[in-house]
C-alpha positions in Angstrom: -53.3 -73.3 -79.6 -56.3 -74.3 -77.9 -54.2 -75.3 -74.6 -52.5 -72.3 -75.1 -55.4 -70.1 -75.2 -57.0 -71.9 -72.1 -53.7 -72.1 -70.0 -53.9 -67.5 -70.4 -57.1 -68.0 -69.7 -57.0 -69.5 -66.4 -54.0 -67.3 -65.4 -56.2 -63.9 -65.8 -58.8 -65.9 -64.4 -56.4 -66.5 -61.1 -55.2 -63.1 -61.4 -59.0 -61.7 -61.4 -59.3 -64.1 -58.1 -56.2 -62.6 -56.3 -57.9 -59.2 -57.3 -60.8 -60.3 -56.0 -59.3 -61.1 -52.3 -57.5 -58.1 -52.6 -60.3 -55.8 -52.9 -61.8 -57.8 -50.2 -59.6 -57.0 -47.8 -57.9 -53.6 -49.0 -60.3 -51.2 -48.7 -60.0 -47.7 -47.0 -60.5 -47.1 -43.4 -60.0 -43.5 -41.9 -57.5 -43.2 -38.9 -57.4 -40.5 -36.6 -53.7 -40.1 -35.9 -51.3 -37.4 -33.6 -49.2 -35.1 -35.6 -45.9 -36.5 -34.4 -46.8 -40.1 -35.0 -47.1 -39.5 -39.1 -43.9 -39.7 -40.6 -45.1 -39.2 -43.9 -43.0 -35.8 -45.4 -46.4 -33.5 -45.9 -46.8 -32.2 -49.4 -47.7 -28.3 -49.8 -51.3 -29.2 -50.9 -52.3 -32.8 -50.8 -49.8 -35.4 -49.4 -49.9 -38.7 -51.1 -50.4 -42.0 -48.6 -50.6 -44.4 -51.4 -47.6 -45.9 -50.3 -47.9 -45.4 -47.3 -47.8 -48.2 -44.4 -49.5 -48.2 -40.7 -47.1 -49.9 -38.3 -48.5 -51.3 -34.6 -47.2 -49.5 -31.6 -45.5 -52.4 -30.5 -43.2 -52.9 -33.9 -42.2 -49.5 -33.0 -41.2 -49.5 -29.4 -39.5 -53.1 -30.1 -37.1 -51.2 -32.6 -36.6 -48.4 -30.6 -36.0 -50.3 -27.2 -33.1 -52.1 -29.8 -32.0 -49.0 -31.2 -31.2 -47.4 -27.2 -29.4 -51.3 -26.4 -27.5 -51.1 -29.3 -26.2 -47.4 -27.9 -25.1 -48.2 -24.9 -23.5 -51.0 -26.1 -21.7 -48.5 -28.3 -21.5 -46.1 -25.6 -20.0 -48.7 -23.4 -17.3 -49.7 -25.9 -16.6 -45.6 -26.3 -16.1 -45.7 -22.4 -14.1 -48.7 -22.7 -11.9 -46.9 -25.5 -11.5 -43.9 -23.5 -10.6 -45.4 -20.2 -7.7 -47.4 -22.3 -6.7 -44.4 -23.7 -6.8 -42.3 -20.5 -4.4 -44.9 -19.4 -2.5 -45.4 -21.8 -1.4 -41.4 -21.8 -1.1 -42.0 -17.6 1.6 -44.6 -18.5 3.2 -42.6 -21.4 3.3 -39.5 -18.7 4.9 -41.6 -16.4 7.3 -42.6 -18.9 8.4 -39.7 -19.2 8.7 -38.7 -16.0 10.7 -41.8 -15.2 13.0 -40.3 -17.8 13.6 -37.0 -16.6 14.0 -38.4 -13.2 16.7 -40.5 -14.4 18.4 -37.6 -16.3 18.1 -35.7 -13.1 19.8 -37.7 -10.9 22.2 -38.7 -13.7 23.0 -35.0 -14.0 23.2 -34.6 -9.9 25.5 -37.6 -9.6 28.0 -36.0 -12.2 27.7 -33.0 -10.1 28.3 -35.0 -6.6 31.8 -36.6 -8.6 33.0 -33.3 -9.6 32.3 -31.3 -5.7 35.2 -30.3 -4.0 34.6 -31.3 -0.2 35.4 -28.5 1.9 35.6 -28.3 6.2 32.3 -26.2 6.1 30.5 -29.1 3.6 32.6 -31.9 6.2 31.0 -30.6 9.3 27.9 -29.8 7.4 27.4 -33.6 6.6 28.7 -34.3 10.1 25.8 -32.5 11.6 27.5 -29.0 12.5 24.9 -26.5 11.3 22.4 -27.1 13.8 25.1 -26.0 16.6 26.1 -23.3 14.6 22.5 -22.4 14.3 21.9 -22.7 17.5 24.8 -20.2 18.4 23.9 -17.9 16.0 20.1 -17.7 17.5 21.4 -17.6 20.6 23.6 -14.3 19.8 21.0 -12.4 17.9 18.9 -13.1 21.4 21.4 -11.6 23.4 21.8 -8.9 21.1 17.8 -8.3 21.2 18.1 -8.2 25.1 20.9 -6.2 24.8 19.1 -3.4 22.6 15.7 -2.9 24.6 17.3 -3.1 28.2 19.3 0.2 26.2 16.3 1.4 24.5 14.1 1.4 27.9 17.3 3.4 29.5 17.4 5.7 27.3 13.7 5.8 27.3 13.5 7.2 30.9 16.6 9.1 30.8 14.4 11.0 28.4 11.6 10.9 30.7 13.4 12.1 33.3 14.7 14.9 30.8 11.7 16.2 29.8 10.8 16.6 33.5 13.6 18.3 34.6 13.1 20.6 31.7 9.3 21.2 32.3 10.0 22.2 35.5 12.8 24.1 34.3 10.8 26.2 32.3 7.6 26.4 34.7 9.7 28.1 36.5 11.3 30.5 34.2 7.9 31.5 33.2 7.1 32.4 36.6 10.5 34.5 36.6 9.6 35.9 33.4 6.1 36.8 34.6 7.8 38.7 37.6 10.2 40.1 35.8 7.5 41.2 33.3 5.0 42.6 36.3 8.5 44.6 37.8 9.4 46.4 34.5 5.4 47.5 33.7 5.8 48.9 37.4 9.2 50.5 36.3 7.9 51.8 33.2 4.7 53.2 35.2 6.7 55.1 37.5 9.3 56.4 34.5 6.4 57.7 32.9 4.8 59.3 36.3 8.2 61.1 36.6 8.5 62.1 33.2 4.5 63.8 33.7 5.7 65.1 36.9 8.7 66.8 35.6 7.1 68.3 32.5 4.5 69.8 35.0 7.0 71.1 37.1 9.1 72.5 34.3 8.9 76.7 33.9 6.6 77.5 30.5 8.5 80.2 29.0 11.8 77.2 29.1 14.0 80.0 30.9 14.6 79.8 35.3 12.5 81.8 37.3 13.2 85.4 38.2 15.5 86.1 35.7 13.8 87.4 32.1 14.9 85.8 28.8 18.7 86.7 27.4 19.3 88.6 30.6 22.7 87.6 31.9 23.7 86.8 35.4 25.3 89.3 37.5 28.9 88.6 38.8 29.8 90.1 42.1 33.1 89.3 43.6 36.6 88.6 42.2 36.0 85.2 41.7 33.3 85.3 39.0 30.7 84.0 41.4 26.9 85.3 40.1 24.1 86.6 41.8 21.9 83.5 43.0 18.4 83.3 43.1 16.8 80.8 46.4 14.2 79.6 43.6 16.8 79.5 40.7 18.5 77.2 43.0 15.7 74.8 44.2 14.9 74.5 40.8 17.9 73.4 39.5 18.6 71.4 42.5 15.1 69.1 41.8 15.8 69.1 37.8 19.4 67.6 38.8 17.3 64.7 41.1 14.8 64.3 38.4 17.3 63.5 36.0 19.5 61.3 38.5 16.4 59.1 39.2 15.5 59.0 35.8 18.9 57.6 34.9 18.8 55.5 37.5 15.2 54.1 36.6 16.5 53.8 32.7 19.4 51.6 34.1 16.7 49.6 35.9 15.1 49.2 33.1 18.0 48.6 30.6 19.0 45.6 33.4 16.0 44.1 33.6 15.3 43.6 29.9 18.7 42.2 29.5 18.0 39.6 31.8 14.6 39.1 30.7 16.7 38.3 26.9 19.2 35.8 28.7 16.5 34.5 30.5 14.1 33.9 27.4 17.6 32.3 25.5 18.0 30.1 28.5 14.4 28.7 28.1 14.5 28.5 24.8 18.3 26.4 24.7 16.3 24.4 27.3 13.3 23.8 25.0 15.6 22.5 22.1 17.1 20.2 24.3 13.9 18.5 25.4 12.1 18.3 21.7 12.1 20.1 18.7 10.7 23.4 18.8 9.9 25.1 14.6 8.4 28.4 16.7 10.1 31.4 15.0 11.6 33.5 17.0 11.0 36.8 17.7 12.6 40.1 16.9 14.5 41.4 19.5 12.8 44.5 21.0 14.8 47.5 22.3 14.4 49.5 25.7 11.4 52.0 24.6 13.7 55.1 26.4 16.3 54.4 23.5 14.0 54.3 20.5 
């Protein structure tokens, strides 16, 4: 018992010792540190850093220089998986393209066995078509030529059309102008007549020297009257008046008719050149007849 009791003793007395260093060395030391360096989770009110352990800069960076090899290793081998892959699909998609070109020209040999060779296909593979191209071109040239040396004839046939027909109707409007000028003149004079023969006319509408509803005296057998000298005159320049009036009407009545074929002449002429949507006028009558 004695050994016993000594042997505990000496252990809590080595156990004290250890303490002892401990205490020695362990004791608290305040370190000012940046937010992002403690990695300790922070507690709501105090945070607990009993077991907490300070780590040199150096540990650090050596384990994180590691960690970034050890990615690009791993990013390496991802590269080298996906550049194997990539090819991999590349060869698969040429597979596949090798076997629908094979189908292909498997399909187009079947249908090369089963055409019917023709004259047309014979001079075809012969090298015909460029000939008969080449006439072909050579045709639709000639028809080209053929169509704008006929389009530029008929271009100044045109021309020469229309200026025959200007000058056509330059001068019917001079005509017409004349013409027009001439029947104002006629129609001046008609109308100086007419004032000159209802100024010579009697007033009371019955001949001089003889009084209304007397009747004529007849001398002789042969029922001639009694004639008055002024009766006579009278009569005599009512029968010009009216024979010069006629013969100014007729005037008249001749030159508007040929003023109207005239003005149908210019206007067939018009029509011929271009188009004309003018309406025509109403045909006016001589003023005489109204």
């Amino acid at each position: 018992d004695a050994a016993q009791a000594c042997r505990q003793l000496e252990q809590e007395l080595q156990e004290h010792s250890d303490l002892m260093k401990r205490e020695e060395y362990d004791i608290e030391i305040l370190f000012k540190l940046k937010q992002g360096q403690v990695e300790v989770p922070q507690a709501a009110v105090v945070t607990d850093y009993s077991d907490a352990i300070v780590i040199q800069n150096d540990v650090v960076e050596s384990r994180n220089t590691r960690i970034i090899e050890l990615g690009k290793e791993k990013v390496s081998t991802l590269e080298t998986i996906k550049e194997f892959r990539k090819k991999l699909s590349l060869i698969q998609w040429e597979y596949k393209m090798l076997q629908m070109q094979t189908t292909d020209l498997e399909e187009r040999t079947k249908d090369v066995h089963m055409l019917r060779v023709t004259k047309d296909l014979q001079s075809l593979l012969k090298g015909g078509e460029e000939g008969r191209n080449k006439a072909e071109a050579d045709l639709l040239e000639r028809k080209i030529e053929h169509l704008n040396s006929t389009a530029a004839q008929k271009e100044a046939t045109l021309k020469k059309q229309h200026a025959a027909a200007s000058h056509a109707t330059k001068l019917r409007k001079m005509e017409n102008s004349m013409l027009e000028k001439k029947l104002r003149e006629i129609q001046a004079n008609v109308m100086d007549r007419e004032h000159i023969r209802s100024l010579r006319a009697p007033q009371g509408g019955a001949p001089q020297g003889r009084d209304k509803g007397e009747k004529a005296k007849i001398i002789g057998g042969g029922g001639r009257i009694v004639e008055n000298e002024a009766m006579v005159r009278s009569a005599q320049q009512g029968f010009r008046d009216i024979r010069s009036r006629q013969r100014l009407m007729d005037a008249a009545k001749r030159h508007t008719e040929e003023i109207d074929l005239l003005t149908k002449e210019l206007d067939r002429l018009r029509q011929k050149t271009f188009p004309s949507f003018i309406q025509l006028q109403q045909e006016h009558g001589n003023p005489d007849h109204r």
